[in-house]
C-alpha positions as CSV (number, residue, x, y, z in Angstrom):
1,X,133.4,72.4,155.0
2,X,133.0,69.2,157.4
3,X,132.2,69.5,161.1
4,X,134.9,68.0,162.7
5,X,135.4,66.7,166.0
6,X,137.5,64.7,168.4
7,X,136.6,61.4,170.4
8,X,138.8,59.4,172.9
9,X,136.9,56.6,172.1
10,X,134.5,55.8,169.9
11,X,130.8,54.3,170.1
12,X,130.0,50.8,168.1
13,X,127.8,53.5,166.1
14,X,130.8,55.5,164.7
15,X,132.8,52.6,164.5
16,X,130.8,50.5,162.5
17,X,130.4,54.0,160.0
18,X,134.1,55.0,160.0
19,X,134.7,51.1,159.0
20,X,132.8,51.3,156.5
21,X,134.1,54.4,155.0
22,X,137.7,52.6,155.7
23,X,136.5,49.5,153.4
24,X,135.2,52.7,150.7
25,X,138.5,53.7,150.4
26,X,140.3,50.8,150.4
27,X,137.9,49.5,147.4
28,X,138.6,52.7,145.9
29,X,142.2,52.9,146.4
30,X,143.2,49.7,145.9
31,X,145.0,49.7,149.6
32,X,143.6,50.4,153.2
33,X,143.8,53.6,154.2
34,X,144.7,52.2,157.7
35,X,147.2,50.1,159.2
36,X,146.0,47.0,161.2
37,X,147.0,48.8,164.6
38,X,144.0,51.5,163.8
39,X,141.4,49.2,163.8
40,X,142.0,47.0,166.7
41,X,142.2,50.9,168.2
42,X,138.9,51.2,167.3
43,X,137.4,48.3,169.7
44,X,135.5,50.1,172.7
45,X,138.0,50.4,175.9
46,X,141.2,50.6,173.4
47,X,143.5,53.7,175.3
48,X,146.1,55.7,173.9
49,X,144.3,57.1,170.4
50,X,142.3,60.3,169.8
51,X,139.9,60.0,166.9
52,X,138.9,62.9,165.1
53,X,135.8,62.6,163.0
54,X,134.7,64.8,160.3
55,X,131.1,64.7,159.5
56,X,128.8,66.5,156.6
57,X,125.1,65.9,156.7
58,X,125.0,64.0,159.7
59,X,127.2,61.3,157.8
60,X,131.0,60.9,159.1
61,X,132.7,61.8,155.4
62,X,136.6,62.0,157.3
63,X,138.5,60.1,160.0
64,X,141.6,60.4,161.5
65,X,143.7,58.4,164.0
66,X,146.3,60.0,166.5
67,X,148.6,57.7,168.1
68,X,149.0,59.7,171.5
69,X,151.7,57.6,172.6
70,X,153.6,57.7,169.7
71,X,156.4,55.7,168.4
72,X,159.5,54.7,170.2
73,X,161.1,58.0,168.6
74,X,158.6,60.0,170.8
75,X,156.6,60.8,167.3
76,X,153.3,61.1,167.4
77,X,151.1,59.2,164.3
78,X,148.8,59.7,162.4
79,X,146.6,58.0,159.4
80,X,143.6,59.4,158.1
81,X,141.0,58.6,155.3
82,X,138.2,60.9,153.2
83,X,135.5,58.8,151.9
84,X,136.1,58.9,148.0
85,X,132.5,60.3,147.5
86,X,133.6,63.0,149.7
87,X,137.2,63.6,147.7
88,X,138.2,66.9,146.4
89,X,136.8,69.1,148.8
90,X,139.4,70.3,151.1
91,X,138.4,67.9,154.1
92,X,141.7,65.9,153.9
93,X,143.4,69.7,154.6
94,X,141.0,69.9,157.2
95,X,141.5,66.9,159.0
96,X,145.7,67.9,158.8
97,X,145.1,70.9,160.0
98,X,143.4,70.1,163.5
99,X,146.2,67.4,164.2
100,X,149.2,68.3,166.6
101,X,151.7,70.3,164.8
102,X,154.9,68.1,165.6
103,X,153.5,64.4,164.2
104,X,154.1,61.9,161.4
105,X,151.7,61.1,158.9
106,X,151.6,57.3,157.1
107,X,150.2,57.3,153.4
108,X,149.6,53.9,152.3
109,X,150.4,52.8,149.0
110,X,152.8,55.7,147.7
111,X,149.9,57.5,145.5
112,X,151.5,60.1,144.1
113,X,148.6,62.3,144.8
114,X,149.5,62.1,148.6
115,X,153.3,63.3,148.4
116,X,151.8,66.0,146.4
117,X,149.5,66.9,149.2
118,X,152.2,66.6,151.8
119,X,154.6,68.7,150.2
120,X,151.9,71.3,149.9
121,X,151.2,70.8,153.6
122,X,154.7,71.2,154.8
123,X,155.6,67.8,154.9
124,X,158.6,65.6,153.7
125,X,159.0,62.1,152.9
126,X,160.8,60.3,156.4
127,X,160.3,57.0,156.3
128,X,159.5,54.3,153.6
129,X,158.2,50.8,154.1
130,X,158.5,48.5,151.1
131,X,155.6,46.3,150.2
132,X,156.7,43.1,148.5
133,X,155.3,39.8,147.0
134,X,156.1,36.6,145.9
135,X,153.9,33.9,143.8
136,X,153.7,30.6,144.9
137,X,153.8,29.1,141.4
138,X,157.3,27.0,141.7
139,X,158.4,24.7,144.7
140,X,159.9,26.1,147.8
141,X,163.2,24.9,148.9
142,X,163.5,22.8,152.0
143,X,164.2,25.0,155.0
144,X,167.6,23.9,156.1
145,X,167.6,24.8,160.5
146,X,170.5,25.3,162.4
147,X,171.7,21.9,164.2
148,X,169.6,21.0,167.3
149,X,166.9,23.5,166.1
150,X,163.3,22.0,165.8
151,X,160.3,24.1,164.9
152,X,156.7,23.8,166.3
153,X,153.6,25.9,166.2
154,X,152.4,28.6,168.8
155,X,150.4,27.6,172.0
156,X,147.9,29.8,173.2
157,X,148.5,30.6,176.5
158,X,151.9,28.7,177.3
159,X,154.2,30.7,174.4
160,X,152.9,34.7,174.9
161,X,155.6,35.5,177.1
162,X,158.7,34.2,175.2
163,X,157.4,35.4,171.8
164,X,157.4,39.0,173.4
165,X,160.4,38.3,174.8
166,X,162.5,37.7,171.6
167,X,160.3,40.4,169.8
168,X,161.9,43.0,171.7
169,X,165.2,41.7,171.7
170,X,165.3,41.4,167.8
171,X,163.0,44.5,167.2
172,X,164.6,46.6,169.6
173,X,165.4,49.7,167.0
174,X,162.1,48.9,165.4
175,X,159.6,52.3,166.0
176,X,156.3,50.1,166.0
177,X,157.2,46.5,166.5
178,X,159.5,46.9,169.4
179,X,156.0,47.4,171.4
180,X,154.3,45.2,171.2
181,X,153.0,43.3,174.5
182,X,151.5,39.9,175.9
183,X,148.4,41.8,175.5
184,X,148.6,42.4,171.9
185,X,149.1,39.2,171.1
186,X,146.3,37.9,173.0
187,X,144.5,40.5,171.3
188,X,145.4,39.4,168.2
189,X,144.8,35.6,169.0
190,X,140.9,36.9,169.0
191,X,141.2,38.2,165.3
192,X,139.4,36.0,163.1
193,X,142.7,35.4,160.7
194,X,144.6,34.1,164.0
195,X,146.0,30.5,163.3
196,X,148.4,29.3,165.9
197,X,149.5,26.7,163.2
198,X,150.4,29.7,161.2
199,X,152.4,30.9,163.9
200,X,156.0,28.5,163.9
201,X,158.2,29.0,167.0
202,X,162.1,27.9,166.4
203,X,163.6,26.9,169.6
204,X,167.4,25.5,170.1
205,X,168.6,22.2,171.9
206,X,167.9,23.6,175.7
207,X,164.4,24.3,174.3
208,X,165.0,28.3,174.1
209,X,162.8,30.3,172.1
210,X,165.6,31.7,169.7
211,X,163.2,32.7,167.1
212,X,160.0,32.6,165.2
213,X,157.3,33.1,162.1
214,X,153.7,34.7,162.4
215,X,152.3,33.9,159.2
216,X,148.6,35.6,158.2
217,X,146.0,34.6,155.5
218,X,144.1,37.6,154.1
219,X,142.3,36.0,151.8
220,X,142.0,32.3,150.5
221,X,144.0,34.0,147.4
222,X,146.5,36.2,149.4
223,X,148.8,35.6,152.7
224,X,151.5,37.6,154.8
225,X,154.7,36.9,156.0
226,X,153.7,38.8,159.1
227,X,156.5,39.1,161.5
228,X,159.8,37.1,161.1
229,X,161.9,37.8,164.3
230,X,165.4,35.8,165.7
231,X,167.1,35.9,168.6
232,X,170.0,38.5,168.1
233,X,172.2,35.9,169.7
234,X,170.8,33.4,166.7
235,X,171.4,35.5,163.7
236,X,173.9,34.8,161.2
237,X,173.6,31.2,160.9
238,X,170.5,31.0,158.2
239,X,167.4,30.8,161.0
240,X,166.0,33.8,159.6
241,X,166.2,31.7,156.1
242,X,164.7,28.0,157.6
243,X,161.6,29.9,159.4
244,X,160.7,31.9,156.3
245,X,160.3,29.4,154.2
246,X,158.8,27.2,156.5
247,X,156.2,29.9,156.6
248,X,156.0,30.1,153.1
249,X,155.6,26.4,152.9
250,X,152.8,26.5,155.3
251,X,150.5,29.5,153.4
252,X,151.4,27.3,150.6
253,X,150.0,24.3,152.3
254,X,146.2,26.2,152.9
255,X,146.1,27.5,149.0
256,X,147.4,30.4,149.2
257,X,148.9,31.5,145.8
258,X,150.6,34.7,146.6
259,X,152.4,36.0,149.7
260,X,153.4,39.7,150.5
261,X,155.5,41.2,153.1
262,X,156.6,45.0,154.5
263,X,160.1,45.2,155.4
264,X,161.7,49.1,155.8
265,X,163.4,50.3,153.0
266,X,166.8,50.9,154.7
267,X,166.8,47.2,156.0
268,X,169.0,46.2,152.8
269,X,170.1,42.7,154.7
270,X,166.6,41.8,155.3
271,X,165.5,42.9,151.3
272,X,168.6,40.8,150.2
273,X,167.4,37.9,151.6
274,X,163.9,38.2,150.5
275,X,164.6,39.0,146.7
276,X,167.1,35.5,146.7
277,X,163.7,34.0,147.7
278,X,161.5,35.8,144.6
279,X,159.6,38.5,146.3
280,X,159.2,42.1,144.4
281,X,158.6,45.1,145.1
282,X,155.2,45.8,145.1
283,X,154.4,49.4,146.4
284,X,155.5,51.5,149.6
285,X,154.0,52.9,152.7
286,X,155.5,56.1,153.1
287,X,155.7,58.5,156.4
288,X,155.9,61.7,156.0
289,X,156.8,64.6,158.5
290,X,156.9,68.4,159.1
Protein backbone atom coordinates (compact mmCIF):
# COMPACT_ATOMS: atom_id res chain seq x y z
CA UNK A 1 0.00 0.00 0.00
CA UNK A 2 1.17 3.70 -0.94
CA UNK A 3 1.23 6.54 1.56
CA UNK A 4 -0.89 8.99 0.15
CA UNK A 5 -1.40 12.51 0.70
CA UNK A 6 -2.98 15.70 -0.41
CA UNK A 7 -1.18 19.09 -1.55
CA UNK A 8 -2.85 22.39 -2.57
CA UNK A 9 0.07 23.17 -4.34
CA UNK A 10 2.92 21.51 -5.15
CA UNK A 11 6.83 22.17 -4.68
CA UNK A 12 9.19 22.34 -8.02
CA UNK A 13 10.53 19.08 -6.14
CA UNK A 14 7.20 17.00 -6.60
CA UNK A 15 6.53 18.58 -9.72
CA UNK A 16 9.47 17.87 -11.44
CA UNK A 17 8.86 13.85 -10.03
CA UNK A 18 5.16 13.63 -10.72
CA UNK A 19 6.25 14.91 -14.43
CA UNK A 20 8.31 12.59 -14.78
CA UNK A 21 6.14 9.74 -13.79
CA UNK A 22 3.43 11.55 -16.20
CA UNK A 23 6.11 11.24 -19.31
CA UNK A 24 6.50 7.10 -17.74
CA UNK A 25 3.12 6.61 -18.43
CA UNK A 26 2.61 8.37 -21.38
CA UNK A 27 5.74 6.32 -22.97
CA UNK A 28 4.14 3.43 -21.64
CA UNK A 29 0.64 4.01 -22.65
CA UNK A 30 1.09 5.36 -25.66
CA UNK A 31 -1.15 8.65 -24.53
CA UNK A 32 -0.75 11.17 -21.52
CA UNK A 33 -2.29 10.30 -18.64
CA UNK A 34 -3.13 14.05 -18.35
CA UNK A 35 -4.82 16.67 -20.09
CA UNK A 36 -2.90 19.91 -20.88
CA UNK A 37 -4.98 21.85 -18.16
CA UNK A 38 -3.14 19.54 -15.37
CA UNK A 39 0.06 20.48 -16.08
CA UNK A 40 -0.05 24.21 -16.44
CA UNK A 41 -1.97 23.36 -12.82
CA UNK A 42 1.07 22.15 -11.67
CA UNK A 43 3.11 25.61 -12.02
CA UNK A 44 3.77 27.07 -8.32
CA UNK A 45 0.89 29.72 -7.47
CA UNK A 46 -1.73 27.79 -9.92
CA UNK A 47 -5.38 27.87 -7.50
CA UNK A 48 -8.29 25.90 -7.77
CA UNK A 49 -6.56 22.06 -7.82
CA UNK A 50 -5.90 19.63 -4.98
CA UNK A 51 -3.08 17.18 -5.74
CA UNK A 52 -3.01 14.06 -4.00
CA UNK A 53 0.28 12.18 -4.07
CA UNK A 54 0.82 8.69 -3.47
CA UNK A 55 4.26 7.73 -2.53
CA UNK A 56 6.13 4.19 -1.75
CA UNK A 57 9.76 4.30 -0.58
CA UNK A 58 10.08 7.76 -0.47
CA UNK A 59 9.41 7.81 -4.39
CA UNK A 60 5.87 9.40 -5.52
CA UNK A 61 4.55 6.03 -7.44
CA UNK A 62 0.59 7.79 -7.84
CA UNK A 63 -0.79 11.25 -8.68
CA UNK A 64 -3.94 12.54 -8.91
CA UNK A 65 -5.51 15.92 -9.87
CA UNK A 66 -8.95 17.31 -8.48
CA UNK A 67 -10.39 20.11 -10.30
CA UNK A 68 -12.00 21.87 -7.17
CA UNK A 69 -13.88 24.21 -9.28
CA UNK A 70 -15.20 21.84 -11.51
CA UNK A 71 -16.75 22.09 -14.73
CA UNK A 72 -19.53 24.37 -15.82
CA UNK A 73 -21.97 21.39 -14.79
CA UNK A 74 -20.82 21.91 -11.21
CA UNK A 75 -18.67 18.43 -11.58
CA UNK A 76 -15.81 18.00 -9.96
CA UNK A 77 -12.60 16.37 -12.15
CA UNK A 78 -10.44 14.31 -11.87
CA UNK A 79 -7.26 12.49 -13.77
CA UNK A 80 -4.90 10.40 -12.24
CA UNK A 81 -1.76 8.27 -13.26
CA UNK A 82 0.29 5.08 -11.48
CA UNK A 83 3.73 4.90 -12.67
CA UNK A 84 3.76 1.63 -14.82
CA UNK A 85 6.51 0.14 -12.59
CA UNK A 86 4.19 0.63 -9.81
CA UNK A 87 1.00 -1.08 -11.86
CA UNK A 88 -1.01 -3.90 -10.50
CA UNK A 89 -0.85 -3.09 -7.03
CA UNK A 90 -4.07 -1.70 -5.95
CA UNK A 91 -2.72 2.05 -5.82
CA UNK A 92 -4.97 3.27 -8.79
CA UNK A 93 -8.02 1.95 -6.21
CA UNK A 94 -6.38 3.75 -3.72
CA UNK A 95 -5.99 6.91 -5.26
CA UNK A 96 -10.15 6.63 -6.31
CA UNK A 97 -10.89 5.92 -3.23
CA UNK A 98 -9.64 9.12 -1.30
CA UNK A 99 -11.29 11.48 -4.08
CA UNK A 100 -14.69 13.18 -3.36
CA UNK A 101 -17.43 10.83 -3.78
CA UNK A 102 -19.63 12.95 -6.33
CA UNK A 103 -16.78 13.59 -9.23
CA UNK A 104 -15.91 12.70 -12.87
CA UNK A 105 -13.04 10.81 -13.85
CA UNK A 106 -11.20 11.30 -17.52
CA UNK A 107 -9.43 8.12 -18.88
CA UNK A 108 -7.33 9.03 -21.80
CA UNK A 109 -7.21 6.85 -24.66
CA UNK A 110 -10.21 4.40 -24.16
CA UNK A 111 -7.96 1.38 -22.79
CA UNK A 112 -10.19 -1.10 -22.22
CA UNK A 113 -8.42 -1.92 -19.01
CA UNK A 114 -9.83 1.46 -17.49
CA UNK A 115 -13.70 0.90 -18.25
CA UNK A 116 -13.03 -2.33 -16.62
CA UNK A 117 -11.75 -0.65 -13.64
CA UNK A 118 -14.46 1.90 -13.51
CA UNK A 119 -17.24 -0.34 -13.73
CA UNK A 120 -15.70 -2.23 -10.84
CA UNK A 121 -15.49 1.12 -9.01
CA UNK A 122 -18.95 2.16 -9.56
CA UNK A 123 -18.55 4.12 -12.43
CA UNK A 124 -20.27 4.58 -15.83
CA UNK A 125 -19.13 5.81 -19.11
CA UNK A 126 -20.63 9.84 -19.37
CA UNK A 127 -18.92 11.49 -21.71
CA UNK A 128 -16.77 10.66 -24.78
CA UNK A 129 -14.31 12.88 -26.67
CA UNK A 130 -13.23 11.60 -30.00
CA UNK A 131 -9.61 11.75 -30.98
CA UNK A 132 -9.18 12.18 -34.71
CA UNK A 133 -6.41 12.59 -37.43
CA UNK A 134 -5.78 13.42 -40.78
CA UNK A 135 -2.36 12.95 -43.05
CA UNK A 136 -1.18 15.66 -44.81
CA UNK A 137 -0.10 13.50 -47.84
CA UNK A 138 -2.53 15.23 -50.67
CA UNK A 139 -3.14 18.99 -51.25
CA UNK A 140 -5.49 20.98 -49.19
CA UNK A 141 -8.28 22.79 -50.88
CA UNK A 142 -8.21 26.60 -50.89
CA UNK A 143 -10.19 27.98 -48.06
CA UNK A 144 -13.03 29.79 -49.63
CA UNK A 145 -14.05 32.99 -46.64
CA UNK A 146 -17.19 34.50 -46.51
CA UNK A 147 -17.29 38.01 -48.57
CA UNK A 148 -15.44 40.88 -46.81
CA UNK A 149 -13.77 38.35 -44.42
CA UNK A 150 -9.87 38.63 -44.26
CA UNK A 151 -7.81 36.51 -41.99
CA UNK A 152 -4.67 37.56 -40.00
CA UNK A 153 -2.54 36.05 -37.25
CA UNK A 154 -2.87 36.70 -33.38
CA UNK A 155 -1.24 39.73 -31.70
CA UNK A 156 -0.01 39.35 -28.32
CA UNK A 157 -1.35 41.80 -26.29
CA UNK A 158 -3.85 43.68 -28.62
CA UNK A 159 -6.22 40.35 -29.56
CA UNK A 160 -6.62 38.58 -25.78
CA UNK A 161 -9.73 40.12 -25.09
CA UNK A 162 -11.74 39.53 -28.36
CA UNK A 163 -10.51 35.92 -28.74
CA UNK A 164 -12.13 35.33 -25.20
CA UNK A 165 -14.85 37.13 -26.13
CA UNK A 166 -16.04 34.92 -29.19
CA UNK A 167 -14.76 31.76 -27.14
CA UNK A 168 -17.49 32.12 -24.86
CA UNK A 169 -20.01 33.09 -27.15
CA UNK A 170 -19.35 29.95 -29.42
CA UNK A 171 -18.34 27.58 -26.49
CA UNK A 172 -20.99 28.65 -24.27
CA UNK A 173 -22.52 24.87 -23.65
CA UNK A 174 -18.90 23.68 -23.71
CA UNK A 175 -18.01 22.13 -19.87
CA UNK A 176 -14.17 23.07 -20.26
CA UNK A 177 -13.75 25.46 -23.04
CA UNK A 178 -16.43 27.89 -22.12
CA UNK A 179 -13.73 28.98 -19.31
CA UNK A 180 -11.35 29.92 -20.44
CA UNK A 181 -9.93 33.60 -19.53
CA UNK A 182 -7.48 36.50 -20.75
CA UNK A 183 -5.34 34.93 -18.33
CA UNK A 184 -5.19 31.55 -19.84
CA UNK A 185 -4.30 32.62 -22.81
CA UNK A 186 -1.50 34.67 -21.73
CA UNK A 187 -0.63 31.72 -19.88
CA UNK A 188 -0.55 29.79 -22.70
CA UNK A 189 1.28 32.52 -24.94
CA UNK A 190 4.41 31.50 -22.39
CA UNK A 191 4.17 27.73 -23.50
CA UNK A 192 7.07 26.88 -25.53
CA UNK A 193 4.62 25.42 -28.52
CA UNK A 194 2.88 29.08 -28.52
CA UNK A 195 3.07 30.56 -32.19
CA UNK A 196 0.92 33.58 -32.71
CA UNK A 197 1.34 32.76 -36.58
CA UNK A 198 -0.34 29.59 -35.71
CA UNK A 199 -3.02 31.30 -34.18
CA UNK A 200 -5.41 32.92 -37.39
CA UNK A 201 -8.04 35.41 -36.34
CA UNK A 202 -11.14 35.84 -39.09
CA UNK A 203 -12.60 39.17 -38.73
CA UNK A 204 -15.62 40.66 -41.02
CA UNK A 205 -15.77 43.99 -43.12
CA UNK A 206 -16.23 46.37 -39.81
CA UNK A 207 -13.10 44.54 -38.60
CA UNK A 208 -15.14 42.26 -35.88
CA UNK A 209 -13.58 39.41 -34.57
CA UNK A 210 -16.34 36.82 -35.82
CA UNK A 211 -14.05 33.91 -35.48
CA UNK A 212 -10.81 32.06 -35.27
CA UNK A 213 -8.05 29.01 -35.48
CA UNK A 214 -5.41 28.10 -32.63
CA UNK A 215 -3.37 25.81 -34.34
CA UNK A 216 -0.43 23.69 -32.05
CA UNK A 217 2.67 21.76 -33.19
CA UNK A 218 3.54 18.83 -30.87
CA UNK A 219 6.17 17.57 -32.59
CA UNK A 220 8.05 18.49 -35.91
CA UNK A 221 6.00 15.10 -37.10
CA UNK A 222 2.64 15.86 -35.33
CA UNK A 223 0.26 19.10 -35.04
CA UNK A 224 -3.28 20.06 -33.51
CA UNK A 225 -6.12 21.68 -34.70
CA UNK A 226 -6.51 23.14 -31.23
CA UNK A 227 -9.51 25.22 -30.91
CA UNK A 228 -11.66 26.22 -33.99
CA UNK A 229 -14.40 28.69 -32.66
CA UNK A 230 -17.00 31.19 -34.78
CA UNK A 231 -19.08 33.74 -33.85
CA UNK A 232 -22.66 32.13 -33.38
CA UNK A 233 -23.90 35.09 -35.40
CA UNK A 234 -21.15 33.78 -38.24
CA UNK A 235 -22.08 30.19 -38.54
CA UNK A 236 -23.66 28.66 -41.30
CA UNK A 237 -21.96 30.31 -44.07
CA UNK A 238 -18.72 27.93 -44.34
CA UNK A 239 -16.26 30.16 -41.82
CA UNK A 240 -15.84 27.22 -39.71
CA UNK A 241 -14.69 25.43 -43.16
CA UNK A 242 -12.21 28.61 -44.59
CA UNK A 243 -10.33 28.77 -40.96
CA UNK A 244 -9.82 25.05 -40.73
CA UNK A 245 -8.17 24.60 -43.56
CA UNK A 246 -6.27 27.65 -43.35
CA UNK A 247 -4.95 26.04 -40.28
CA UNK A 248 -4.34 23.00 -41.89
CA UNK A 249 -2.53 24.74 -44.62
CA UNK A 250 -0.37 26.49 -42.13
CA UNK A 251 0.83 23.13 -39.91
CA UNK A 252 1.33 22.03 -43.38
CA UNK A 253 3.52 24.93 -44.25
CA UNK A 254 6.13 24.12 -40.91
CA UNK A 255 6.35 20.16 -42.01
CA UNK A 256 3.99 18.82 -40.22
CA UNK A 257 2.74 15.55 -41.75
CA UNK A 258 -0.07 14.64 -39.66
CA UNK A 259 -2.74 16.67 -37.81
CA UNK A 260 -5.14 15.41 -34.93
CA UNK A 261 -8.02 16.93 -33.29
CA UNK A 262 -10.72 16.12 -30.15
CA UNK A 263 -14.15 17.11 -31.00
CA UNK A 264 -17.09 15.44 -28.48
CA UNK A 265 -18.77 12.62 -29.66
CA UNK A 266 -22.34 13.98 -29.71
CA UNK A 267 -21.13 17.07 -31.88
CA UNK A 268 -22.27 15.16 -35.15
CA UNK A 269 -22.17 18.69 -37.22
CA UNK A 270 -18.74 19.41 -36.16
CA UNK A 271 -17.55 15.39 -36.99
CA UNK A 272 -19.38 15.77 -40.41
CA UNK A 273 -17.45 18.44 -41.33
CA UNK A 274 -14.22 17.02 -40.31
CA UNK A 275 -14.52 13.50 -42.00
CA UNK A 276 -15.48 15.54 -45.60
CA UNK A 277 -11.95 16.94 -44.83
CA UNK A 278 -10.16 13.24 -44.16
CA UNK A 279 -9.69 13.10 -40.53
CA UNK A 280 -10.42 9.53 -38.66
CA UNK A 281 -11.08 8.37 -35.82
CA UNK A 282 -8.23 7.72 -33.90
CA UNK A 283 -9.11 6.85 -30.24
CA UNK A 284 -11.37 8.47 -27.41
CA UNK A 285 -11.04 10.20 -24.10
CA UNK A 286 -13.72 8.96 -22.13
CA UNK A 287 -15.28 10.47 -18.64
CA UNK A 288 -16.68 8.40 -16.50
CA UNK A 289 -18.99 9.02 -13.37
CA UNK A 290 -20.60 7.45 -10.33
Amino acid sequence: MAELSWHDELSPEQAAEVVELLTEAERSDGVAPVGEAVRLRMRPGAHGSAHLLATADGKIVGYAHLDKLGDSGGNQVAELAVHPAFRNQGIGTQLVAALPEHLRIWAHGGHPDTGRLAAKLGFEKARELLRMRLRLDDDLPEPQLPEGVRIRSFEPGKDEAAVVYVNHRAFDWHPEQSAMSIEDVRQKEEESWFDPKGFLLAFDADDRLVGFHWTKVHSPALGEVYVVGVDPEAQGGGLGKALTLAGLAHLKSTGVRQVMLYVESDNAPAIRVYTRLGFTLWDADIQYAR
